[in-house]
Phi, psi and omega in degrees: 000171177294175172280148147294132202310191197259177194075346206238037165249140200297134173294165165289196160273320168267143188192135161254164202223030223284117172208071159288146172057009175265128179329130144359269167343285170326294177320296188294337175294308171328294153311293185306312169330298188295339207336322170284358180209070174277341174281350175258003174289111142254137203247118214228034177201223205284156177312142201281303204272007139303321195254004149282295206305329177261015162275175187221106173087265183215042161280349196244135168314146174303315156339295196260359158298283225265349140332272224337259169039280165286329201281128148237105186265137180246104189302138191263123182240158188147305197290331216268175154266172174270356187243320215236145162232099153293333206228021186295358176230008188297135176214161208228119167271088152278177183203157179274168188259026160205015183098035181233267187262035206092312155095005172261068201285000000 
């Protein structure tokens, strides 16, 4: 049968993420998908807590404002040349499933 349109099919419970380079927006779209399950989420992509520290005031999606929190992030180091960094903020995310350390000890 067809797919269900995007956004309206129940995420998995365990669920990876490869999104270098995708808009904010998207990310936050993303969070609200899990929301009931943040703890089985991992994120494969640009740094959360790089996009708090260079927004300003109600600039960082609410998704991803209201994540922080939860979030354990692990910087990806590496990727880059010395002339071009496409990949200069990649982390690899998880959050925890009830507000505390990422939930992976």
């Amino acid at each position: 049968g067809a797919a269900p349109p995007l956004g309206t099919a129940r995420p998995a419970a365990d669920a990876v993420y490869f999104m270098p380079h995708c808009p904010a927006s998207l990310y936050g779209k993303l969070l609200e998908l899990h929301a009931p399950n943040l703890g089985g989420l991992v994120v494969l992509g640009n740094s959360f807590s790089s996009y708090a520290e260079r927004r300003v005031g109600d600039d960082l999606h609410p998704a991803v404002r209201g994540a922080l929190d939860r979030l354990a992030e692990t910087p990806i180091a590496g990727l880059d040349d010395e002339l071009e960094r496409p990949f200069n903020d990649l982390a690899v995310m998880r959050f925890a499933a009830d507000g505390g350390d990422g939930g992976r000890a």
